[in-house]
C-alpha positions as CSV (number, residue, x, y, z in Angstrom):
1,X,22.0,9.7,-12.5
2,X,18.5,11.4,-12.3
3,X,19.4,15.3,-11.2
4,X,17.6,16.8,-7.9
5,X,16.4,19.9,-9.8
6,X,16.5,21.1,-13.0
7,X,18.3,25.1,-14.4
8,X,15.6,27.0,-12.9
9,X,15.8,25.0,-9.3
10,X,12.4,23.5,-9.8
11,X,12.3,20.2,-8.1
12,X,12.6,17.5,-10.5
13,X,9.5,15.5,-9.1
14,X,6.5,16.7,-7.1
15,X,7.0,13.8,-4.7
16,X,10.4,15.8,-3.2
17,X,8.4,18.8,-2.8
18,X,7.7,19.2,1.2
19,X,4.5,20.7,0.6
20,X,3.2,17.9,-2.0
21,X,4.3,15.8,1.1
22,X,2.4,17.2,4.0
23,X,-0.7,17.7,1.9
24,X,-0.8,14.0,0.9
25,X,-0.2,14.0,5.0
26,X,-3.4,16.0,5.3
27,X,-5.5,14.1,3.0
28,X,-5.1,10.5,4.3
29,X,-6.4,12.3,7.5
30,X,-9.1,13.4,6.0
31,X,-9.5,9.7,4.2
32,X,-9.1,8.1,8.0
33,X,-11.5,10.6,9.5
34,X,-14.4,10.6,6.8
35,X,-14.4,7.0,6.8
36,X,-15.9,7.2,10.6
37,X,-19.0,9.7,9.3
38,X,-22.3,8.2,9.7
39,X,-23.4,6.0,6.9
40,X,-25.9,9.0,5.4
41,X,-23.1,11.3,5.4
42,X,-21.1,9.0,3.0
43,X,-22.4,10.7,-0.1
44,X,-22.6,13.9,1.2
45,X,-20.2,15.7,3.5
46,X,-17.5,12.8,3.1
47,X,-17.1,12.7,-0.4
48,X,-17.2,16.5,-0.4
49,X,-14.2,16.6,2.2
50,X,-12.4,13.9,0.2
51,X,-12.6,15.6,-3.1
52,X,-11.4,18.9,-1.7
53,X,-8.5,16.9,0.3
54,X,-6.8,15.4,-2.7
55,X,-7.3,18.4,-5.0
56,X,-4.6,20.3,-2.9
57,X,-1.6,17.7,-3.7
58,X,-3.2,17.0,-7.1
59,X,-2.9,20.8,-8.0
60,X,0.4,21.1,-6.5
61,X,1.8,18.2,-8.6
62,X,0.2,19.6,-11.6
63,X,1.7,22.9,-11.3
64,X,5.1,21.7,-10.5
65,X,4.7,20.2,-13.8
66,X,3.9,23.2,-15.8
67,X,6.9,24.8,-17.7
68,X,6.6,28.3,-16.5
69,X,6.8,30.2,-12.9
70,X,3.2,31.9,-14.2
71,X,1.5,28.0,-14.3
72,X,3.4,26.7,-11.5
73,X,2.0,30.3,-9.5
74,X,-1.3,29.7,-10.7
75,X,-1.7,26.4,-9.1
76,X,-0.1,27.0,-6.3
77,X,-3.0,29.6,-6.0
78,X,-5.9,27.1,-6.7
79,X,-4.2,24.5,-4.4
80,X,-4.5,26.7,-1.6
81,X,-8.3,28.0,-1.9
């Protein structure tokens, strides 16, 4: 049986993580909305909005991979900017 969390109470996968969750929320909002921009905003505004939009979950999953509280911290940090 796969445990919830390891010793230090990290979750065992990003994808249990709440805030992983809602940001993945977030950015397939932000998927559904760009999509509706104006065809000459596509390579503009869009994929600017996208790109920012996934990076938040993508950090988040990266630092809940990192072996220390200092990593995990530091993208944390990034992810929210």
């Amino acid at each position: 049986m796969k445990p919830d969390a390891d010793t230090r109470g990290k979750a065992a996968s990003h994808r249990e993580l709440r805030v992983w969750q809602m940001a993945m929320d977030l950015t397939e909002q932000v998927y559904q909305i760009s999509a509706r921009f104006p065809a000459i905003e596509t390579y503009r505004m869009a994929m600017q909005l996208t790109r920012a939009a996934i990076s938040v979950p993508a950090n988040i999953a990266e630092g809940n991979a990192r072996g220390s509280r200092k990593d995990y911290a530091n993208f944390l940090a990034i992810a929210k900017k």
